[in-house]
C-alpha positions as CSV (number, residue, x, y, z in Angstrom):
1,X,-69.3,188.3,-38.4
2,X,-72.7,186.7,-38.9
3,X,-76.1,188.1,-37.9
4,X,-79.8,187.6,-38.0
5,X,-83.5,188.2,-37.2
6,X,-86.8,186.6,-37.6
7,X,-90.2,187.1,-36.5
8,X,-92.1,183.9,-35.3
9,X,-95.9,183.5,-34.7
10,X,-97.5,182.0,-31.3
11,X,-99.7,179.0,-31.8
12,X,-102.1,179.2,-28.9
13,X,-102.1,176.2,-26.4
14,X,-105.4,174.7,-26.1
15,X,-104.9,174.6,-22.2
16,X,-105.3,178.2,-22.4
17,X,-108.6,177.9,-22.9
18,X,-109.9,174.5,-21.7
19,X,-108.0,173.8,-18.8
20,X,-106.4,177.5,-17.6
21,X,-106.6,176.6,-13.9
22,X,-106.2,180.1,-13.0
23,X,-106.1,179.7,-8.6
24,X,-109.1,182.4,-8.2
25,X,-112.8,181.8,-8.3
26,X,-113.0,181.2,-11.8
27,X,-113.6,178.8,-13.9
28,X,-110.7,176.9,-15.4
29,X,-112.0,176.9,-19.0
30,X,-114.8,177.0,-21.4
31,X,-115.4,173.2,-20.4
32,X,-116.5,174.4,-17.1
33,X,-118.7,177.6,-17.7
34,X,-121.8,177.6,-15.4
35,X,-124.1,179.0,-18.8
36,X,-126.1,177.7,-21.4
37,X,-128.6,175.3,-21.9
38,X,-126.4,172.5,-20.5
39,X,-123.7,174.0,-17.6
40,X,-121.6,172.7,-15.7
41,X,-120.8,172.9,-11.8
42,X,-117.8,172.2,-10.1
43,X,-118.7,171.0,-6.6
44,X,-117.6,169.9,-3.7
45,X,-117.6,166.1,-2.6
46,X,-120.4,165.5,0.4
47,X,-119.7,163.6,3.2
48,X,-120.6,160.5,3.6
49,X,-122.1,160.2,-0.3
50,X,-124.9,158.1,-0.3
51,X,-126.2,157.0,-4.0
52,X,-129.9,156.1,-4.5
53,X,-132.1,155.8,-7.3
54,X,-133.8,159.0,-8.1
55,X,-132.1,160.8,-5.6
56,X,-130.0,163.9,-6.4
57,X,-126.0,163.0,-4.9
58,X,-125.4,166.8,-4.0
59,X,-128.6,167.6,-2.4
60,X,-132.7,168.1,-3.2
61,X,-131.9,170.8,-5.4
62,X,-131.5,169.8,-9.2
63,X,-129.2,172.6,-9.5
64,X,-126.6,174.6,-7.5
65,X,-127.6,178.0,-6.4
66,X,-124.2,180.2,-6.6
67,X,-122.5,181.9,-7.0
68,X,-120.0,181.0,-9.4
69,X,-117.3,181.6,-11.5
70,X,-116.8,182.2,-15.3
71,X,-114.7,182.0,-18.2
72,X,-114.1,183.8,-21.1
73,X,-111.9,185.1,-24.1
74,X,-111.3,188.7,-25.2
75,X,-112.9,189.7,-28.4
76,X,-110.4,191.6,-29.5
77,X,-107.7,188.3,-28.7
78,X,-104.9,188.3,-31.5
79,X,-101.9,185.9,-32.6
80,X,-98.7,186.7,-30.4
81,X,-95.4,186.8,-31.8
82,X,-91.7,187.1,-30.9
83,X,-89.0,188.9,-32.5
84,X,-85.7,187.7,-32.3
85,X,-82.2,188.8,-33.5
86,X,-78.4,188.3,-32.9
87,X,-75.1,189.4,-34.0
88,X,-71.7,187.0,-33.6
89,X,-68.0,188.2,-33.9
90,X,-65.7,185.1,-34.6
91,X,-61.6,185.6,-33.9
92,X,-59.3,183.2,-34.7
93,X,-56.4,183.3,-32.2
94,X,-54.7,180.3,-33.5
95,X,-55.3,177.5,-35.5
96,X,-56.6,175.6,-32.7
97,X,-58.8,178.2,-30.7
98,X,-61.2,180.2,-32.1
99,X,-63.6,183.3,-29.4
100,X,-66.3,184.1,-30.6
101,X,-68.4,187.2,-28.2
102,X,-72.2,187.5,-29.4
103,X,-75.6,189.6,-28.3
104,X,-79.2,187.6,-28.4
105,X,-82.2,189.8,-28.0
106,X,-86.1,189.1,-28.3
107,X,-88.9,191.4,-27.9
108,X,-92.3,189.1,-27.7
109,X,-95.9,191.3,-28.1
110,X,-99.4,189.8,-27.8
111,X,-98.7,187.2,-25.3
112,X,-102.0,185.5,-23.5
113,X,-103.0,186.5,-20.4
114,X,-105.7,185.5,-18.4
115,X,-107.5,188.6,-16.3
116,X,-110.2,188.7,-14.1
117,X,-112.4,191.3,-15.9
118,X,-115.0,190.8,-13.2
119,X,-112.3,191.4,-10.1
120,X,-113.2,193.3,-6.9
121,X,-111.6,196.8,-6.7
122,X,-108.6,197.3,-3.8
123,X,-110.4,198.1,-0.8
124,X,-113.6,196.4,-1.7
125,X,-114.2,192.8,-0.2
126,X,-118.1,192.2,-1.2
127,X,-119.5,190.3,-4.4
128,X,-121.5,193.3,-4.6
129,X,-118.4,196.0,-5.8
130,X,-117.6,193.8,-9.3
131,X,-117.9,195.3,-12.1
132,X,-120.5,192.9,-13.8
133,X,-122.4,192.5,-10.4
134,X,-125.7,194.0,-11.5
135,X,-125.3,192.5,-14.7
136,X,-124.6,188.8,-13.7
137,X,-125.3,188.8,-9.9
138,X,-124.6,185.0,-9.3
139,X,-120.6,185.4,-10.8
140,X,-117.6,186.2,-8.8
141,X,-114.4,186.2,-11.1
142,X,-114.9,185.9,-14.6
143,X,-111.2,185.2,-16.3
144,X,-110.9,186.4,-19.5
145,X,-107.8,185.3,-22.1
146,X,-106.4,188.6,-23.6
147,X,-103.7,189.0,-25.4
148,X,-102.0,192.2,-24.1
149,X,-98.4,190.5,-22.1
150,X,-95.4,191.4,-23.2
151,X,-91.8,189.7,-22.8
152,X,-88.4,190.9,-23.4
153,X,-84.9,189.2,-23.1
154,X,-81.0,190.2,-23.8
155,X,-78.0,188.7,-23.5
156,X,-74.2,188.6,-24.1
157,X,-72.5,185.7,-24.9
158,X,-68.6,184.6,-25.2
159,X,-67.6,181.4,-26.3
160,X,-63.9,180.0,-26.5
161,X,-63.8,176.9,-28.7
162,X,-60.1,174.8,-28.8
163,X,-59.0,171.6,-30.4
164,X,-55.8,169.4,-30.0
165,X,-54.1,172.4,-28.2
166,X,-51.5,170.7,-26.2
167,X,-53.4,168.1,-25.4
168,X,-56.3,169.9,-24.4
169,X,-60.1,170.4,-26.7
170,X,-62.3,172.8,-24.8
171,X,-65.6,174.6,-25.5
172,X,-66.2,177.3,-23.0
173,X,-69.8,179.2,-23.1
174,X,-70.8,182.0,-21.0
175,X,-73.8,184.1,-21.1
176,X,-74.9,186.9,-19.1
177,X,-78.8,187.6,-20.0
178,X,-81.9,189.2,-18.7
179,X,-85.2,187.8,-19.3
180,X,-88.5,190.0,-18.0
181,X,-92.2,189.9,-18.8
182,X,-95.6,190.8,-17.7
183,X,-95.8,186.7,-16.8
184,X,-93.8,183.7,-17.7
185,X,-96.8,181.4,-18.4
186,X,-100.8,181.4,-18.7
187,X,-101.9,178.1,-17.0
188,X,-102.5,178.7,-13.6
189,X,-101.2,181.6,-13.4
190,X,-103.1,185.2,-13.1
191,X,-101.9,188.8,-11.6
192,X,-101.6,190.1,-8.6
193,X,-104.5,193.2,-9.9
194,X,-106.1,192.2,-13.1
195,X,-106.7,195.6,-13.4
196,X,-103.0,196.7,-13.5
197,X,-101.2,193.7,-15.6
198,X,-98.0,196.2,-15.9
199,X,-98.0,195.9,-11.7
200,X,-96.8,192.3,-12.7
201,X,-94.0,193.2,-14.5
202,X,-90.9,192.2,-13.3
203,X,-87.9,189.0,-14.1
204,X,-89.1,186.2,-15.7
205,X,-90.1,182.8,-13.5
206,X,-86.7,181.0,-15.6
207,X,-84.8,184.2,-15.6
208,X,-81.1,182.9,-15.0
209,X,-78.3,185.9,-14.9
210,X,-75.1,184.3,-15.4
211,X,-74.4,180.8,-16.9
212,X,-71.4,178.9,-17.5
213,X,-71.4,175.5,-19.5
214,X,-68.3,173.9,-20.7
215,X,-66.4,171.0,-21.4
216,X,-62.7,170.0,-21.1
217,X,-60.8,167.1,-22.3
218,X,-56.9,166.3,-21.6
219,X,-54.8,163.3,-23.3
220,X,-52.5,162.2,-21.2
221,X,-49.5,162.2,-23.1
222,X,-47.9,158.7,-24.0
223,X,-44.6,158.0,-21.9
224,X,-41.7,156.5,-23.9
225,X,-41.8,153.3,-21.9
226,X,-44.8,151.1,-20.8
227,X,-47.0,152.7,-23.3
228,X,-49.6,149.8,-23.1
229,X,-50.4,151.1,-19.2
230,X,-49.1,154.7,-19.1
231,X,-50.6,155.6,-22.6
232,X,-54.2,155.9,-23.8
233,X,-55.7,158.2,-20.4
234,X,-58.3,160.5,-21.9
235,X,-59.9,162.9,-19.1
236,X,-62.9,164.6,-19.2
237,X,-65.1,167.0,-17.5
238,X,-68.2,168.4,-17.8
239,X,-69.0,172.5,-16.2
240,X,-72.4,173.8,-15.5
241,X,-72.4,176.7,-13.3
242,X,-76.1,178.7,-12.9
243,X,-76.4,181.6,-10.7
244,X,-80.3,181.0,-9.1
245,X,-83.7,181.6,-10.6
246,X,-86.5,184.6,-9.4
247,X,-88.9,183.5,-6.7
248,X,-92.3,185.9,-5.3
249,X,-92.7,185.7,-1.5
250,X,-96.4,185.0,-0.8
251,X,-98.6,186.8,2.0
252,X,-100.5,183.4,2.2
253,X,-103.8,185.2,2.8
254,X,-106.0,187.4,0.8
255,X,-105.0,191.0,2.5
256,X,-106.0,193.1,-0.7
257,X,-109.4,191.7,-0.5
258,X,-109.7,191.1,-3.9
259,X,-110.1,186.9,-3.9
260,X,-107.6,186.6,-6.1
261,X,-104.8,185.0,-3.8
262,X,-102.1,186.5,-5.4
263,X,-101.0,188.8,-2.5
264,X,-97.0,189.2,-2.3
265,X,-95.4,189.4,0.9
266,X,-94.5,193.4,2.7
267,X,-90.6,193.7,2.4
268,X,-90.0,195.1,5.9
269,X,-85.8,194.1,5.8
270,X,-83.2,192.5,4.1
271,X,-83.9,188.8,3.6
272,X,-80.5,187.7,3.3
273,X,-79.4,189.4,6.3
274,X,-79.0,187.4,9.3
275,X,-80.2,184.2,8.0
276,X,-81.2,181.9,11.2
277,X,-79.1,178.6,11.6
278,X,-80.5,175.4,9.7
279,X,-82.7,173.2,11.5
280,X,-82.1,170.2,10.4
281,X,-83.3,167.3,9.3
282,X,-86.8,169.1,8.6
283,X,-85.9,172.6,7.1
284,X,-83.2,174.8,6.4
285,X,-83.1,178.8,5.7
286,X,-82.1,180.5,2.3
287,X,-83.6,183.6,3.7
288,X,-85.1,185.5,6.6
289,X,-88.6,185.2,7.2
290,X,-88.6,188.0,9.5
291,X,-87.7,190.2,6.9
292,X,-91.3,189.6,5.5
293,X,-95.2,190.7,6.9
294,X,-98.7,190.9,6.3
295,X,-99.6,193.8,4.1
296,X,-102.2,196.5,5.6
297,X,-105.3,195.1,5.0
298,X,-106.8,196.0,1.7
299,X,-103.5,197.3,0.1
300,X,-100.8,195.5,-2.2
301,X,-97.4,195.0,-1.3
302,X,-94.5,197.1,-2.1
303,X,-93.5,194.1,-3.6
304,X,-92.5,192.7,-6.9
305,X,-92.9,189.9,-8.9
306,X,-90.2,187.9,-8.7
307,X,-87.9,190.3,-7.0
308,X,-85.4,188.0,-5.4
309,X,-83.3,185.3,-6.3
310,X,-82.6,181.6,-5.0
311,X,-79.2,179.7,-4.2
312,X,-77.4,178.8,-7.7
313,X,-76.5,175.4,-9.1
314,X,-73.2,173.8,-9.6
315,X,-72.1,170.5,-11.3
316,X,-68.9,169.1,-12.2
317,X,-69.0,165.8,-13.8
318,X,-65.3,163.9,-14.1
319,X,-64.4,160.9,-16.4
320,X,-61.4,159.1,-17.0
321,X,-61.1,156.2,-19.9
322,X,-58.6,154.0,-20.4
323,X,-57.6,153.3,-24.0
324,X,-56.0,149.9,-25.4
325,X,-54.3,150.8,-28.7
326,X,-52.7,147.3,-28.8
327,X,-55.2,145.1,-27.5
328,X,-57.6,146.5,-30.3
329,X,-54.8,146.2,-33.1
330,X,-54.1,142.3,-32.2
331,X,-58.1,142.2,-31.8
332,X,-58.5,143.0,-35.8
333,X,-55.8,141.3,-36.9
334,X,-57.3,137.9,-35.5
């Protein structure tokens, strides 16, 4: 029996706060804050572009009028951590094959998150209803890195481990686990309502129920006669067997009115009921789209992140070798 813990620190990622990329109005990191003496604008390519001396490329105006979007980072932004633990039971069957059946657990606090602390309130589609609107009239989003996610995961393994049993060496691993969190990662990524991070809360982007991974080796055994072709057939194979990851269903427009085009999909049915026929060569159907609609305008979805599942994976690699015993005996005699 053998078990463990440990608590491990986050270093933060400098992309969190130089190049977040967050998919709102905001700006993707400090780099691009529209303040200071010096800002700086993110603007659109004019067409055609015509470059002359003294002349300014994006218009008469030396600099843009608005609005725009901001960046920031919490105050009060800590150091994340993760704690992890296990606990393995090891059985010895017989000399050749050993199970071992084993729990793995984390619990992560602190995690960055970037929020829109300047986000417009359900029902409200004007500049006019954010928060910091009096304050800073010419901002619309202004993401903010906090560190307030949180991530859990648990799992049970079982592994069967053989050597030179009858032939056969095996190692046999399965785990079923559980991964959920407020979000998987920070760049590019932001909630659905800044202003209700726990709304987000559901299986983890790489969340992956069951998993199988094995291999499997036979030798042949060596006839009495003809050993030089008969004998020396090693086989091999290679199991990996992964039920499907979590996947969001997008409403494609921005129905809460909030700007932050994160709007999930209404669930109106079941989506893998009466799936429609493949249409191939351009597209084929894991689901059914008319299980899905357009929220109500201004409301969310009923929704949640990552509620579904896609189709798993399976792979079965094969070898077969062929061994010369007496070709490589004459070999080191010469």
């Amino acid at each position: 029996m053998r078990g463990g813990y440990g608590i491990y620190y986050q270093v933060p990622n400098v992309n969190y706060f130089a190049d977040n990329r967050p998919g709102n109005d905001g700006a993707t990191g400090v780099l691009a804050n529209p303040g200071g003496i010096f800002p700086v604008y993110t603007l659109s390519n004019q067409s055609p572009i015509t470059i002359q001396n003294d002349v300014p490329i994006f218009g008469s105006s030396a600099f843009p009028s608005g609005p725009f979007g901001a960046f920031s980072v919490s105050q009060h932004f800590i150091t994340g951590y993760v704690q992890n633990d296990n606990l393995n039971m090891q059985y010895q069957i017989n000399p050749a094959t050993v199970l071992e059946v084993g729990y793995v657990g984390s619990l992560s606090r602190h995690l960055p998150a970037t929020l829109d602390i300047n986000q417009i309130p359900l029902g409200r589609t004007s500049n006019t209803a954010r928060p910091y609107y009096n304050q800073f009239p010419n901002l619309t989003a202004i993401n903010e890195v906090q560190s307030v996610a949180n991530a859990y995961y648990n799992g049970a393994t079982v592994s069967l481990r053989t050597s030179s049993y009858h032939g056969f060496s095996a190692k046999l691993n399965y785990t079923y686990g559980h991964s959920r969190d407020d979000l998987s990662s920070i760049r590019g990524v932001i909630p659905q309502n800044s202003y209700n991070l726990r709304g987000d809360y559901g299986n983890s982007d790489f969340d992956i129920r069951h998993a199988f991974s094995g291999f499997i080796g036979y030798k042949v055994p060596s006839p009495a006669r003809h050993k030089l072709l008969l004998g020396g057939w090693p086989l091999n194979s290679l199991l990996t067997f992964y039920s499907g990851t979590r996947f969001t269903v997008y409403a494609g427009k921005g129905t809460s009115g909030t700007r932050e085009n994160k709007d999930r999909a209404e669930v109106v049915g079941d989506p893998f009921a009466n799936v429609p026929p493949d249409s191939e060569p351009n597209y084929a159907y894991y689901f059914n789209p008319v299980a899905f609609q357009l929220p109500v305008q201004g409301t969310y979805a009923n929704q949640t992140r990552n509620e579904f599942y896609g189709p798993p994976m399976y792979q079965v690699d094969f070898s077969v070798f062929k061994k010369n015993h007496r070709a490589l005996h004459d070999a080191a005699s010469a």
